[in-house]
C-alpha positions in Angstrom: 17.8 -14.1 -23.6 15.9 -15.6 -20.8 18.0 -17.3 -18.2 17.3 -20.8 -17.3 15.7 -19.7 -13.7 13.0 -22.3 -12.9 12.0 -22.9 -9.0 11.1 -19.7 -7.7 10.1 -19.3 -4.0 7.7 -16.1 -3.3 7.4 -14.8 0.4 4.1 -13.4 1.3 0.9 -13.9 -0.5 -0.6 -10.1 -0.4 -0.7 -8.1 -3.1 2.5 -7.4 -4.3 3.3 -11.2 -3.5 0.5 -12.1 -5.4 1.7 -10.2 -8.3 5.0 -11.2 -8.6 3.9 -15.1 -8.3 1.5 -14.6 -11.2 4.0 -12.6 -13.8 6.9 -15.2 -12.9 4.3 -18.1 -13.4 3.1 -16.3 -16.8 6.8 -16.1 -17.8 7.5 -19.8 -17.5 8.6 -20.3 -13.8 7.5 -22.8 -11.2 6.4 -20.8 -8.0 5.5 -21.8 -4.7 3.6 -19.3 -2.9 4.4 -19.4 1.1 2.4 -17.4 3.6 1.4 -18.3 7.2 -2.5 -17.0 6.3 -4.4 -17.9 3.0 -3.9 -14.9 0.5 -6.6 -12.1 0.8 -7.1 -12.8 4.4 -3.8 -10.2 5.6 -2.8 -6.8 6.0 -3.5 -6.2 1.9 -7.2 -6.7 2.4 -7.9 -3.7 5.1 -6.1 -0.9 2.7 -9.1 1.8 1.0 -8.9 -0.4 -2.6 -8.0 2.6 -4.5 -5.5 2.8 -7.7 -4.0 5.6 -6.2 -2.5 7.1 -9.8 -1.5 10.5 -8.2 -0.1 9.0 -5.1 3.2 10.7 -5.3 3.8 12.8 -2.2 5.7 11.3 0.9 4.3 11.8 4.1 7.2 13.5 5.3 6.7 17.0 3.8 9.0 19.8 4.7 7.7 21.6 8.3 6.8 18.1 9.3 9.5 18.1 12.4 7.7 21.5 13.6 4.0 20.5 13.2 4.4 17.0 14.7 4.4 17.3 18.6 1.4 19.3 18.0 -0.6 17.2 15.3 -0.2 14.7 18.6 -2.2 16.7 20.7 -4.5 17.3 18.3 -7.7 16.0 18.3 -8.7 16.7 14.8 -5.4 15.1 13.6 -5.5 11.2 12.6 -1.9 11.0 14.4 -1.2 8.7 17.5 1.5 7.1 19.5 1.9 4.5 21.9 4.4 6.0 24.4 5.9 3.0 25.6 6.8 2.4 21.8 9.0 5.4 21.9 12.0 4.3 22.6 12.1 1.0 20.1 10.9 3.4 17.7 13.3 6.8 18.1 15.7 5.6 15.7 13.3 4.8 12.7 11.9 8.0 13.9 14.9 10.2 13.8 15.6 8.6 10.0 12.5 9.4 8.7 12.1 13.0 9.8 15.6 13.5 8.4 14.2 13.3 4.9 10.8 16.0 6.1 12.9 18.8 3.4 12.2 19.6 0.2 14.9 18.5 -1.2 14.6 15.1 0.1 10.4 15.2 -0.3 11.1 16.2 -4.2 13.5 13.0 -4.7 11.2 10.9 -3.2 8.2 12.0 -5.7 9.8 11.9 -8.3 10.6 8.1 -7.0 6.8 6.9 -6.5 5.5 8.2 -9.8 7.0 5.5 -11.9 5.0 2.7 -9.8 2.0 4.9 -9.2 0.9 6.8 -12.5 -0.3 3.9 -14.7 -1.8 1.7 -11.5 -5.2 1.3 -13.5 -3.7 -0.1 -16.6 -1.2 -2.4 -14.6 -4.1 -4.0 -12.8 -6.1 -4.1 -16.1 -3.3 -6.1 -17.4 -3.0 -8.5 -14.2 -6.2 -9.1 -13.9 -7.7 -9.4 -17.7 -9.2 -12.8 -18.9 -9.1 -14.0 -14.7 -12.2 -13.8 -12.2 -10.0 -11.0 -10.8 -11.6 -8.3 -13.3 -15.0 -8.2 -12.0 -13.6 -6.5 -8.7 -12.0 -3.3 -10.8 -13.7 -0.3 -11.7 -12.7 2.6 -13.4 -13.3 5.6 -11.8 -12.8 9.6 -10.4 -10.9 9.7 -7.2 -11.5 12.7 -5.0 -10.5 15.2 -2.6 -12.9 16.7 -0.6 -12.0 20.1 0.9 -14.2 22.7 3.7 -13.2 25.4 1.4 -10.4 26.8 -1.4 -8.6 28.0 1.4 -8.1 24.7 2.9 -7.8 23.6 -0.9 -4.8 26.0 -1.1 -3.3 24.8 2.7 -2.5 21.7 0.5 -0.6 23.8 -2.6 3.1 22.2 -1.8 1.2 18.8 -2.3 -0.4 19.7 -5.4 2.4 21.3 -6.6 4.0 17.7 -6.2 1.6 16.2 -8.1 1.1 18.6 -10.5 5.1 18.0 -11.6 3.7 14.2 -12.0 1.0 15.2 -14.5 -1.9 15.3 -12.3 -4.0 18.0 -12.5 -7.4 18.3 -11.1 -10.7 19.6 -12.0 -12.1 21.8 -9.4 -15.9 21.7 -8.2 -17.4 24.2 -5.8 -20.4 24.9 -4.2 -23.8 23.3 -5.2 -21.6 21.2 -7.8 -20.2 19.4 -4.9 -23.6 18.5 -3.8 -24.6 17.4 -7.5 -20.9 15.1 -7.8 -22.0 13.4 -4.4 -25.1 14.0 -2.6 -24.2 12.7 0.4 -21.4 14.8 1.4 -21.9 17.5 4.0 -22.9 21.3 3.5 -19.8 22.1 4.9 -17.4 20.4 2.3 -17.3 22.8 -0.4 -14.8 22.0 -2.5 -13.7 19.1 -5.1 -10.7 18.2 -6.5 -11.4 15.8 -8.7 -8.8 13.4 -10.3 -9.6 11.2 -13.4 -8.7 8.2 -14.6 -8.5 6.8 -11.4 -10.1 3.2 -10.2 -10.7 1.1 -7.4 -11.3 -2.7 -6.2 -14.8 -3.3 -4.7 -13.3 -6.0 -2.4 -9.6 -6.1 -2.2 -9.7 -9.4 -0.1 -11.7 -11.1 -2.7 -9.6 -9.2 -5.4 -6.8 -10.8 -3.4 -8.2 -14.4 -3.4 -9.1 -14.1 -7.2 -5.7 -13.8 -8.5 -4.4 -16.3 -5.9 -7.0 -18.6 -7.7 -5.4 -17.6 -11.2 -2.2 -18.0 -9.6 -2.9 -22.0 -8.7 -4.6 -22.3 -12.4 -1.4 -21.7 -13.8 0.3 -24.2 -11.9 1.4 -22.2 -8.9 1.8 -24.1 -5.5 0.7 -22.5 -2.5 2.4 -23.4 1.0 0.4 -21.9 4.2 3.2 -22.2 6.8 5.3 -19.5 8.5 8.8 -19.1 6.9 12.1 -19.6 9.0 14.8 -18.8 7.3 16.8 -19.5 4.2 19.1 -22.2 3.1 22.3 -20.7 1.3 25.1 -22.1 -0.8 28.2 -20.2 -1.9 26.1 -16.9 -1.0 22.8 -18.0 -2.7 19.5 -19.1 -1.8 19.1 -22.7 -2.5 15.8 -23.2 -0.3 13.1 -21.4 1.6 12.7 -23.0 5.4 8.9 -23.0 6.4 7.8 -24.7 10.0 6.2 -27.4 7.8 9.0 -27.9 5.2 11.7 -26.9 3.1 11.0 -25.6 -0.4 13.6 -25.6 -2.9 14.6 -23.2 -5.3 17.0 -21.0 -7.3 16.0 -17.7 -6.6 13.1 -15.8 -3.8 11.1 -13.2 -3.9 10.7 -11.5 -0.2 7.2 -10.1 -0.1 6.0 -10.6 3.5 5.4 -6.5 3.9 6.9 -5.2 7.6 7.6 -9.1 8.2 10.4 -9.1 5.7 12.5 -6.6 8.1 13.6 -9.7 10.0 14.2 -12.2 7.2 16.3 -9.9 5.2 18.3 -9.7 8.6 19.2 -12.9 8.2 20.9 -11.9 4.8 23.0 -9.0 6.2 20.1 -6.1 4.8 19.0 -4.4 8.0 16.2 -1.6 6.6 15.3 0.7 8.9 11.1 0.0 8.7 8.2 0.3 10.8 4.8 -0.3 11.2 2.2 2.4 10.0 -0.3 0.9 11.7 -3.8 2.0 9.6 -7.3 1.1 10.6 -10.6 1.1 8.5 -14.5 0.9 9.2 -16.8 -0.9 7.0 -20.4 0.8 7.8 -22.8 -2.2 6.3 -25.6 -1.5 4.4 -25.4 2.0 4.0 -28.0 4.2 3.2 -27.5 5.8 0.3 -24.1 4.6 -0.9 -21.2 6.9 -2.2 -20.9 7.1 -6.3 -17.0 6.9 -5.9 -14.1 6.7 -3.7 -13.1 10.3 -1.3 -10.3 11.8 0.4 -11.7 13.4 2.9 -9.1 15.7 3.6 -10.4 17.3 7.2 -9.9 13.8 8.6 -7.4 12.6 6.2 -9.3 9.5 5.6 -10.5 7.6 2.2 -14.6 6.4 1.9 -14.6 3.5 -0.8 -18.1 2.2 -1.8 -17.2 -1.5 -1.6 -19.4 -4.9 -2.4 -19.9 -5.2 1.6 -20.5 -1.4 2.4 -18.7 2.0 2.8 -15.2 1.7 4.1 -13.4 4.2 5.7 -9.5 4.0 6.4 -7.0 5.9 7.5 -5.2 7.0 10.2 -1.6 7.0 11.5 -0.2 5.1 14.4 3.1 4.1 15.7 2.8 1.0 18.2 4.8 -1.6 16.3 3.0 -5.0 15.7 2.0 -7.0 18.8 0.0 -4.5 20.4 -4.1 -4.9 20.2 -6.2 -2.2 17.9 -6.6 1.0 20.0 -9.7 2.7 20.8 -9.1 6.6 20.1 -8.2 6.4 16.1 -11.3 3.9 15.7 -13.8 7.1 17.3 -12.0 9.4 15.4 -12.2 8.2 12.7 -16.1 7.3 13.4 -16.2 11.1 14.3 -15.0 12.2 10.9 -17.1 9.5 9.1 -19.9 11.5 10.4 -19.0 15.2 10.3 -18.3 14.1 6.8 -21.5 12.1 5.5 -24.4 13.6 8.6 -26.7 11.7 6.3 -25.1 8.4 6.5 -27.4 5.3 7.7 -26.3 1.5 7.8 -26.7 -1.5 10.0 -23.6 -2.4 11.9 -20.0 -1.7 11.6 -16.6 -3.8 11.6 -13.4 -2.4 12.3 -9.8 -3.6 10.7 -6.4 -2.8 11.6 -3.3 -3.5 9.6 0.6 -2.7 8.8 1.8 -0.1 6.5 5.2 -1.2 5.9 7.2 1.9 5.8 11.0 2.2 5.4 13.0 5.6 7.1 13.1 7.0 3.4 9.2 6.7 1.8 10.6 4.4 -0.7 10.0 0.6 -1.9 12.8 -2.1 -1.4 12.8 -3.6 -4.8 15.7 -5.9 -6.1 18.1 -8.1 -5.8 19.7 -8.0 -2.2 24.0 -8.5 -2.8 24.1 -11.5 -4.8 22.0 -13.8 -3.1 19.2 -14.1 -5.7 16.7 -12.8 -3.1 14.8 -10.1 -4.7 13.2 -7.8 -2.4 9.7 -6.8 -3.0 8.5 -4.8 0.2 8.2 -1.7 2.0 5.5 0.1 -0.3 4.0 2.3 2.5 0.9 3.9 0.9 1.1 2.7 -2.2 1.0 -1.2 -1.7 -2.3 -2.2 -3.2 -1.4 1.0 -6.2 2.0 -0.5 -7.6 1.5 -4.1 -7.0 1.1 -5.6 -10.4 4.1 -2.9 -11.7 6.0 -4.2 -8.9 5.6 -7.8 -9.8 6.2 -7.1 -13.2 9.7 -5.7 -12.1 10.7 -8.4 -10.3 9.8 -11.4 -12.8 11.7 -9.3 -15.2 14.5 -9.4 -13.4 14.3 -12.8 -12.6 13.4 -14.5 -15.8 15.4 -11.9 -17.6 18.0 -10.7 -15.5 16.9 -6.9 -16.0 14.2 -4.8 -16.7 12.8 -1.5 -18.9 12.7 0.5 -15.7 14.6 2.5 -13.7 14.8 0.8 -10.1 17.9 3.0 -8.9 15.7 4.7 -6.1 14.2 1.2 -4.9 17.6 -0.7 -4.7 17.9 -2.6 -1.3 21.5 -2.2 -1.4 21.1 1.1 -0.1 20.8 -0.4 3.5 23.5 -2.8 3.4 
């Protein structure tokens, strides 16, 4: 039976925010949406746009520890630190190369295939009947390698997703050229995955469903949150700079932003910023057929409705600090070694903030008893599990459970 939940309060208006706000509103809740920036206009409009179905392998593989000091000194790795972020970051750091074992790296697959493997349908199901479908397409999604030995470099990652169902079809040769024309001589190899798809915009996407949000009744509040009001150990109200909005239960879905308001419940997660960056070339001459993962520069190209975009990239520097130059030329670098053929106007550049928690895995549900439900720290796979994510949480909301399995995702393992 459906509990009697009304006034629900959701933190952070990208996409899993979004998402959560729309299946709680569908269910028969009154939301109010609060973020300090109009939704689609955040960090959940620079990501590639890709339903990343096979997204299942941490980025802390076993060997990781050994390889790293060197992938920093690499110029051909997308890796890069901010010294003087160092020592804020050690600890996160330390947490999070603890878990580079297969042991650990096996758990953690095994956690991200339930809210990666059926992204396309989930957004299907969002976004049917709304202005928000015209941005989907179904489509392959890639991975474009010099060689089948480089292919085989990658077997432990394969071998991952291969225990997730995902296996892919294999082009070489001329066949890579006839798949996509514009691909360099020197890339040889496709692995091609199916039943994939992408947005062609994921800030419009974005804006779309915060439009079918408001047409359902939603209210959207565009002010910075504060903190919480409690009673007896429960949220009674959201505290914003501009006002206070009641309600009877919250939904914290602010991204790397939620590490300091769950603070202020007692739920320290140890998180950090991935900072990622992306390049729109504009106007590009020709255009790719569908998205890549370019694996020699571990970056994805997206044909999108305002050009090609290009993102990728790892860098530790926490959030204040201004874009830096060296991943935005390599990645310009790659772009190139990649497509030599590539022609286009002008470019624009984007960074953003992967949230990602010491363990590779989501925060999702209820946080003690205080009827705020986390929704955060979904790394990679943000823009892939949003709509399964906010299915999740309106479910246990509205219903005070759900069908899945959220063991792996509970936020109580930080308190």
């Amino acid at each position: 039976m459906a509990s009697t939940v009304k006034q629900v309060a959701v933190i952070g208006g990208g996409i899993v925010g979004i998402c959560s706000a729309i299946w709680l509103q569908r269910s028969g809740a009154a939301v109010t949406l609060i973020d300090k920036v109009a939704p689609g206009t955040g960090n959940s409009s620079g990501n590639a746009g890709v339903f990343a179905r096979c997204s299942v392998a941490p980025v802390t593989a076993p060997g990781m520890i050994a390889k790293s000091p060197k992938l920093l000194m690499d110029p051909n790795f997308p890796l890069y630190l901010r010294y003087a972020y160092l020592p804020k970051l050690m600890p996160w750091l330390v947490k999070y190369l603890s878990h580079a074992n297969d042991t650990d790296t096996q758990r953690i697959s095994r956690g991200l295939e339930p809210l990666t493997s059926d992204s396309l349908e989930q957004h299907v199901l969002l976004s049917k009947g709304t202005a928000a479908e015209q941005w989907i397409v179904p489509s392959d999604y890639s991975f474009v390698y010099t060689d089948k030995a480089a292919f085989e470099a990658d077997s432990y990652t394969w071998g991952l997703r291969k225990k997730a169902g995902f296996i892919p079809e294999i082009l070489e040769g001329h066949a890579v050229r006839e798949f996509e024309p514009l691909l360099s001589t020197s890339l040889n190899l496709l692995a091609v995955m199916k039943e994939h798809g992408y947005v062609t915009n994921p800030g419009d996407y974005i804006q779309a469903l915060a439009q079918e949000f408001q047409n359902l009744g939603g209210t959207l509040v565009l002010s910075a949150v504060e903190d919480f009001s409690m009673s007896d150990g429960k949220v009674v109200a959201v505290n914003t700079q501009s006002q206070r909005v009641p309600c009877e239960a919250v939904v914290l879905a602010a991204g790397v932003w939620s590490k300091t308001l769950s603070q202020k419940l007692g739920l320290n997660v140890p998180m950090e910023s991935e900072r990622g960056y992306h390049i729109i070339f504009k106007s590009p001459s020709p255009q790719i057929r569908t998205p890549l993962m370019i694996a020699s520069g571990k970056f994805v190209a997206t044909p999108m409705s305002n050009g090609l975009r290009c993102a990728g990239v790892v860098e530790f520097g926490g959030l204040d600090a201004e874009a830096s130059e060296k991943p935005l030329a390599f990645l310009k670098r790659k772009v190139h070694e990649a497509f030599p053929n590539l022609t286009y106007q002008d470019t624009q550049t984007w960074l953003g903030h992967r949230p990602a928690p010491s363990d590779s895995l989501p925060v999702i549900g209820e946080i003690g008893r205080s009827s705020v439900f986390a929704a955060f720290g979904h790394h990679h796979i943000g823009l892939t599990s949003g709509p399964k994510t906010g299915k999740i949480i309106a479910d246990l909301i509205q219903n005070g459970g759900t069908d899945n399995d959220i063991t792996a995702y509970t936020p109580n393992r930080f308190l």
